[in-house]
C-alpha positions in Angstrom: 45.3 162.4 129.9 44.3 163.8 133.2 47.4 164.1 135.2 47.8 163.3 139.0 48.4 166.4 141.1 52.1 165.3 141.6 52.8 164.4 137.8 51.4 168.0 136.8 53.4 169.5 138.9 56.2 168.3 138.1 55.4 168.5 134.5 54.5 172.6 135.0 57.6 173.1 137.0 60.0 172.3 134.7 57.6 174.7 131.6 57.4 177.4 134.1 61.1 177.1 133.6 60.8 177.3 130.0 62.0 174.2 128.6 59.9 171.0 127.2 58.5 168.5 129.4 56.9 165.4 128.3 55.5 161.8 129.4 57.6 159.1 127.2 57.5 155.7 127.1 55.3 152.8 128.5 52.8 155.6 130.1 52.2 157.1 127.0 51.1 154.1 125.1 48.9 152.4 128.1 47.3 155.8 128.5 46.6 155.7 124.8 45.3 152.3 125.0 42.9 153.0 128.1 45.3 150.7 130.1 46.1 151.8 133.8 49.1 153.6 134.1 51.8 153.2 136.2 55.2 153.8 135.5 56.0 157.6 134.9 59.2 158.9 133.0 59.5 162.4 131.5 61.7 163.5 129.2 63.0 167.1 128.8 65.0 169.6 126.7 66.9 170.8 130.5 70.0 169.8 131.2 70.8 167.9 134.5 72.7 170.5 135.9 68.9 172.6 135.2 67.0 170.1 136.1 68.8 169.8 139.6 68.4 173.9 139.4 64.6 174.0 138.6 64.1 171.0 141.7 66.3 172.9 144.1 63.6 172.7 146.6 63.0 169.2 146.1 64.2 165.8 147.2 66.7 165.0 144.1 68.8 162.3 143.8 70.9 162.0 140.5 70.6 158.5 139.9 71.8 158.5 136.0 73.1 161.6 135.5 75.8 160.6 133.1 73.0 159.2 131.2 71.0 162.7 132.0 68.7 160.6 134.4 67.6 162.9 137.7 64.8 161.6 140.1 62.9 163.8 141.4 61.2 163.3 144.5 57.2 165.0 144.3 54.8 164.4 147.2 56.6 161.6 148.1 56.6 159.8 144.5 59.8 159.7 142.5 59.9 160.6 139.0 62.6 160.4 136.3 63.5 163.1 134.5 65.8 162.4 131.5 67.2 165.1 129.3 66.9 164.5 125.5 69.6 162.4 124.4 71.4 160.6 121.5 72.8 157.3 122.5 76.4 156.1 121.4 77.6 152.4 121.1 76.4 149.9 123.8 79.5 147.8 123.7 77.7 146.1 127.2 74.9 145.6 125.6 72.3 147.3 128.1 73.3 150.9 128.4 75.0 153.3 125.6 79.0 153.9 126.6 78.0 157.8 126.0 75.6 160.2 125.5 75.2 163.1 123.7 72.6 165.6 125.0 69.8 167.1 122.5 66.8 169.9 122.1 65.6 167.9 119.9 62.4 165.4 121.3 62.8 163.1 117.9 66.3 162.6 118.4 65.0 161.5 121.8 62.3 159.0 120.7 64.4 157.8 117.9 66.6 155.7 120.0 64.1 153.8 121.9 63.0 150.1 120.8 59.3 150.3 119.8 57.3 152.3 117.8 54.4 152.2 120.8 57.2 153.3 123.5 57.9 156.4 121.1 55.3 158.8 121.8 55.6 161.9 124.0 53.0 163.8 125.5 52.7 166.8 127.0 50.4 168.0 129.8 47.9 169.5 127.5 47.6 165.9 125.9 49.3 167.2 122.3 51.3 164.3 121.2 54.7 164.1 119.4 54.8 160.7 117.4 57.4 160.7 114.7 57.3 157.0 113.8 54.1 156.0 113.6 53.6 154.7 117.3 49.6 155.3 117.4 49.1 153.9 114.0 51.1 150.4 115.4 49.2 150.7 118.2 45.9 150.6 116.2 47.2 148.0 114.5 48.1 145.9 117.4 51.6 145.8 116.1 55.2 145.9 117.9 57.5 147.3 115.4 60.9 148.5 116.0 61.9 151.7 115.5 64.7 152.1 112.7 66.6 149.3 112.0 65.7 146.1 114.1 69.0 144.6 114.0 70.5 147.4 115.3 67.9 148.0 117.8 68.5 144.5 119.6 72.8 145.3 118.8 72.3 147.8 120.9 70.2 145.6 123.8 69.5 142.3 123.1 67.1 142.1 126.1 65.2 143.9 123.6 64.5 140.8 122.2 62.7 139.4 124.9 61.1 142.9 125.4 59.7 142.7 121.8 57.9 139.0 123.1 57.1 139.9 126.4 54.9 143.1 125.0 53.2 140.9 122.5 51.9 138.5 125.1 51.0 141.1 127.6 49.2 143.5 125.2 48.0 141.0 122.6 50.1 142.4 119.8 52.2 140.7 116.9 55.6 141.1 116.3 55.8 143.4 112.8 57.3 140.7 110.2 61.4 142.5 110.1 60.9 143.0 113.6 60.3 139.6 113.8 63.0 138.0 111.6 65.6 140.1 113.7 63.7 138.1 117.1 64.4 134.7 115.6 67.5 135.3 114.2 69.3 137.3 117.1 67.8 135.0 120.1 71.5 133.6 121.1 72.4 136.6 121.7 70.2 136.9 125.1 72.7 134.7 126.4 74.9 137.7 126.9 72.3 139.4 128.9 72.0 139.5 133.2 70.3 137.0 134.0 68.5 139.0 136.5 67.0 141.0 133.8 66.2 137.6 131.7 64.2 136.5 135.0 62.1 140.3 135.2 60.7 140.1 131.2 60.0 136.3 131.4 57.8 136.8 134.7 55.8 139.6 132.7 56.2 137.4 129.2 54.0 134.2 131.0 51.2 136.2 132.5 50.3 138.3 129.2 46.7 137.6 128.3 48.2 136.4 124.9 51.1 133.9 126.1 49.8 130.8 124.7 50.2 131.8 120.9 53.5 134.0 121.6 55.0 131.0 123.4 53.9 128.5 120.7 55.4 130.9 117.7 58.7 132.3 120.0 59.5 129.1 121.6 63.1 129.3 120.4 63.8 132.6 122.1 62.2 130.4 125.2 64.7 127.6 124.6 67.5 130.0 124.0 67.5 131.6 127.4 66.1 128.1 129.2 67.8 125.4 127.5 66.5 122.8 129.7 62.8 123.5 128.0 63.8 123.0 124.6 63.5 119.2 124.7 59.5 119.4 126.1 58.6 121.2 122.5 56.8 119.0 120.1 57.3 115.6 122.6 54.4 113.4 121.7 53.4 112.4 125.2 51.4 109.0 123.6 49.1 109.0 126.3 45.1 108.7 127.1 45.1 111.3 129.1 47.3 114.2 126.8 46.0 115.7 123.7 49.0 118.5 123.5 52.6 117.9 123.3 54.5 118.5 126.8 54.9 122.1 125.6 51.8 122.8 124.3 50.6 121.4 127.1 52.7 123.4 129.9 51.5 126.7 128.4 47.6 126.2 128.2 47.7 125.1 131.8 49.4 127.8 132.4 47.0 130.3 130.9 44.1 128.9 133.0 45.5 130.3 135.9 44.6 133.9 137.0 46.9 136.1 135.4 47.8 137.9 138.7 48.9 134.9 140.2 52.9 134.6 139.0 53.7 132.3 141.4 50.8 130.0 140.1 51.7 130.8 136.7 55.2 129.9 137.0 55.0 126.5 138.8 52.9 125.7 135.9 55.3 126.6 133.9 57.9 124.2 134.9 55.8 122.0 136.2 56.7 119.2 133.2 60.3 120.4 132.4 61.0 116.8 134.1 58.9 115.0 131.6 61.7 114.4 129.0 64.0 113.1 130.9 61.8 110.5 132.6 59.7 109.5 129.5 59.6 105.3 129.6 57.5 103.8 126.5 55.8 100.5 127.7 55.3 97.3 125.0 51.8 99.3 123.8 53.8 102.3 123.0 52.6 103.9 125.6 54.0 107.1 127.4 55.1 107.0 131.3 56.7 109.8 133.3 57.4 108.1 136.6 59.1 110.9 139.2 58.6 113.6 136.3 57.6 115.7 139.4 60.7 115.3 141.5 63.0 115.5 139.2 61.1 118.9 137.5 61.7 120.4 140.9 65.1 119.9 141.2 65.3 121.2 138.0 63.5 124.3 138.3 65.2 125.0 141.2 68.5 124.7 139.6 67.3 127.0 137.0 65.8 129.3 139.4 69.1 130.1 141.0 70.7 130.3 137.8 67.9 133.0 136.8 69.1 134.7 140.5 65.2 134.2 142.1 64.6 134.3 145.6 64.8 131.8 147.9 61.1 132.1 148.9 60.0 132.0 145.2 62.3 129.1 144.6 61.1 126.7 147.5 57.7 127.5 146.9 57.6 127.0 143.2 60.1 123.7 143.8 57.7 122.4 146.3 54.4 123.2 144.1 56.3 121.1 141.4 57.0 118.1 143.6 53.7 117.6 144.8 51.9 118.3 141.6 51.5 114.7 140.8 50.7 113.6 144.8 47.0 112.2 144.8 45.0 112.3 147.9 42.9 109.5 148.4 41.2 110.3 151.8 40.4 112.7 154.7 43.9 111.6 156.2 46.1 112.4 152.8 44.7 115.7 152.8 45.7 116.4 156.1 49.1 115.1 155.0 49.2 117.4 152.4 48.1 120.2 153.8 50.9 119.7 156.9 53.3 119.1 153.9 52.8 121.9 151.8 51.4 124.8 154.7 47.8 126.4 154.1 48.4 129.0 151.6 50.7 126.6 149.2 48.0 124.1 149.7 45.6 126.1 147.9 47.4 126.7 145.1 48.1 123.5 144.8 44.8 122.1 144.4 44.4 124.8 141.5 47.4 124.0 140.1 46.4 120.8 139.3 43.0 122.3 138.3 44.9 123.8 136.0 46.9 120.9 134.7 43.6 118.5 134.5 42.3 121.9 131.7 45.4 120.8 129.5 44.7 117.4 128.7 42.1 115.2 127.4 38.4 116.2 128.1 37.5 113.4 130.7 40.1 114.1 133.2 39.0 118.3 133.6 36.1 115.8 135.7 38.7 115.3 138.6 38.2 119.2 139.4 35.4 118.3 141.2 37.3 116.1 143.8 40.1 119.0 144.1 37.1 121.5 144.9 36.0 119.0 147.7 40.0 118.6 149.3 39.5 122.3 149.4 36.4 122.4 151.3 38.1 119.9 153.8 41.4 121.9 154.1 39.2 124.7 154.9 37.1 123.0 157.2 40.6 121.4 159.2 42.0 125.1 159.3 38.9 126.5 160.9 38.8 123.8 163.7 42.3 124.0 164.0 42.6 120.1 163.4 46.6 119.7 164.6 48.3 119.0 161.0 52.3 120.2 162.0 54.5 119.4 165.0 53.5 123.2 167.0 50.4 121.7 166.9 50.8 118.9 169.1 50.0 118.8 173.1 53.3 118.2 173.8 56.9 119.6 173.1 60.7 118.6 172.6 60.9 119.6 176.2 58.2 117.1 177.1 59.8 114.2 175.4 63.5 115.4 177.1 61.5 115.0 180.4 60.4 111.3 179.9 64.3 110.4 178.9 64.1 111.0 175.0 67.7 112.8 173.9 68.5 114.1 170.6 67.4 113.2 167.0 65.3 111.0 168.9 62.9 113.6 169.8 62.3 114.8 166.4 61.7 111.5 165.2 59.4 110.9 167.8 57.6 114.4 167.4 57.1 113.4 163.7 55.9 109.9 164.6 53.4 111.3 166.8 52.2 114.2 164.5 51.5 111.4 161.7 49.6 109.1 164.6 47.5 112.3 165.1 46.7 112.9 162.0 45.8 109.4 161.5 43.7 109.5 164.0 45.1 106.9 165.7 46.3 108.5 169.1 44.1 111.5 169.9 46.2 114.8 170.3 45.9 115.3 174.2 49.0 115.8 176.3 48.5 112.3 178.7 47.6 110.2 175.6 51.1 110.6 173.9 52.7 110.9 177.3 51.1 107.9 177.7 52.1 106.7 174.4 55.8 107.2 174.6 55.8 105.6 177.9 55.1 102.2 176.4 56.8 102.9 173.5 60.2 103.9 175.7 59.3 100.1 177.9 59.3 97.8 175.1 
């Protein structure tokens, strides 16, 4: 591995001390895998009290030290630097109630959750891997280390850990390792939801989501109980070939996997379906207001899940305008004033997205969402007047020709629509004009 100046440094600093220093955990195993790294943690023989000794001259801040955590501040970049430790019970169920400090690096690595996050390496590349963490990797495999029912005791979050790392780096679950997922999902209802929000946002925009999601769906339901009811719905419609589940996660997966906020309206974007599913005399499937009442759930589960705001009324609105069809120049202006320019985007390829998951024929309405595109685009660049700032006239205006209170924002939103219309152009006489005839009737 070829370290960053900062990383070797503080990597030599603490051997020039003469105690152990190693790279641990995710770092290890992405570096090993030709991933990008990112993340660094070190682990180290030194006590605390040493480690603050050796980084005297440094920035430290001992941000776990009962724990044996110190970060170290190197060129501006903070590292962690954890002495070795056995870990006692986790009656909390996230961190160990004590520790007891070791010199031993496979005492260390044996208390950690997966084989492939229990390598160390040093800064000459040699590699400590008492459990078989390369060989897993080879194998594409997420194993726990030890005993896996103890391993998720100690941390259920571990649980959705185990997922999460299966859909991001295309592994499967190893087949105990497995059994223990299934078996101990309820108990991720124990777990922050905060920290339940932070695995599932990595979990959905793993290359490999779809087939995780399809074979973990319970641990899915078990920490959103509102999505159990979309798996295996027959939708019994011309235009679905995929149950509402199925279907949820392959649209999903055709958006960009950088794009989380895509990704996750998509996948709530049908949590509503259940609910609102009507069969008609054929036996046919309807889902009238699927969207509106998906957004209001989502955002309920949102909150509960502690987002923030921005991410929840942007994912809500996405939602409630996913089934919205333009049928003109003017509707897209509508939309676009509704949703702002950068949500409108995404919602066009949002529903790009959703058309992928269903029946062949309708993937042909992509087309007409590349089009609304162009004409968004075209609307922004001549700064076409699509939300109330944009009109040649003000509240102030309207105050001036004898309009008081709510009154004036009705009228402002009357007029914007007009505009938009194109049925009263957007110059300051014209609506003057306008309101004056409107105010004498």
């Amino acid at each position: 591995m070829k370290f960053d100046e900062n990383t070797s440094t503080v990597l030599s600093e603490l051997e020039n001390n003469g105690f152990e220093a190693y790279l641990v955990g995710g770092c290890v195993r992405d570096e090993i895998m030709g991933r990008p790294v990112h993340d660094i943690d070190i682990t180290t023989n030194a006590l605390p009290s040493q480690v603050l000794d050796v980084f005297s001259g440094y920035k430290v801040v001992p941000t776990g030290i009962k724990h044996g955590t110190v970060t170290v501040f190197c060129g501006g970049v903070p590292f962690e630097i954890t002495t070795y430790r056995i870990d006692g019970q986790y009656t909390d169920h996230r961190r160990p109630d004590t520790v007891e400090f070791t010199s031993d690096i496979t005492d260390d690595l044996a208390r950690r959750d997966f084989t492939v996050n229990a390598i160390a390496m040093d800064r000459n590349g040699n590699i400590v891997d008492p459990f078989g963490g390369r060989e897993d990797i080879k194998k594409r495999i997420i194993r726990c280390v030890g005993d896996p029912q103890q391993r998720f005791g100690e941390d259920a979050l571990r649980i959705m850990r185990a997922v999460r790392f299966a859909s991001q780096l295309g592994f499967r679950i190893e087949k105990n390792t497995a059994i223990a997922v299934h078996s101990m999902r309820e108990q991720l209802a124990g777990i922050s939801r905060e920290r339940i929000r932070d695995e599932l946002d990595k979990l959905i925009c793993g290359s490999s989501c779809v087939e995780v999601l399809m074979e973990y769906s319970d641990v899915i339901a078990a920490v959103i109980p509102d999505i159990k009811p979309c798996m295996g719905l027959d939708q019994r419609s011309p235009y679905h070939r995929y149950t509402v589940w199925e279907h949820i996660i392959r649209a999903m997966d055709s958006a960009p996997h950088d794009d989380l906020l895509l990704r996750r309206a998509l996948f709530f974007h049908d949590i509503g379906k259940p609910p609102c599913m009507k069969l008609d005399e054929t036996g046919r499937g309807h889902f009238k207001q699927h969207d509106r009442v998906g957004a209001e759930m989502t955002g309920r589960i949102m909150k509960e899940l502690r987002y923030d705001k921005r991410s929840i009324a942007d994912t809500v609105r996405l939602i409630a305008y996913h089934s919205k069809k333009p049928k003109c120049r003017t509707d897209v202006k509508k939309l676009l004033s509704v949703m702002g320019d950068k949500l409108f985007f995404t919602l066009m390829e949002m529903k790009k997205c959703d058309n992928t998951a269903k029946n062949d024929f309708v993937a042909d309405e992509a087309v007409i969402f590349d089009s609304y595109m162009e004409m968004g685009r075209e609307m922004i660049a001549c700064d076409e007047c699509r939300s109330i700032k944009g009109l040649a006239v003000t509240g102030n205006d309207l105050a001036a020709l004898g309009l008081e209170g709510e009154d004036i924002g009705n009228t402002l939103s009357e007029i914007l629509d007009l505009v938009m219309e194109d049925r009263l152009t957007n110059s300051s006489e014209d609506i003057k004009e306008y309101i004056r005839q409107r105010c004498s009737k």
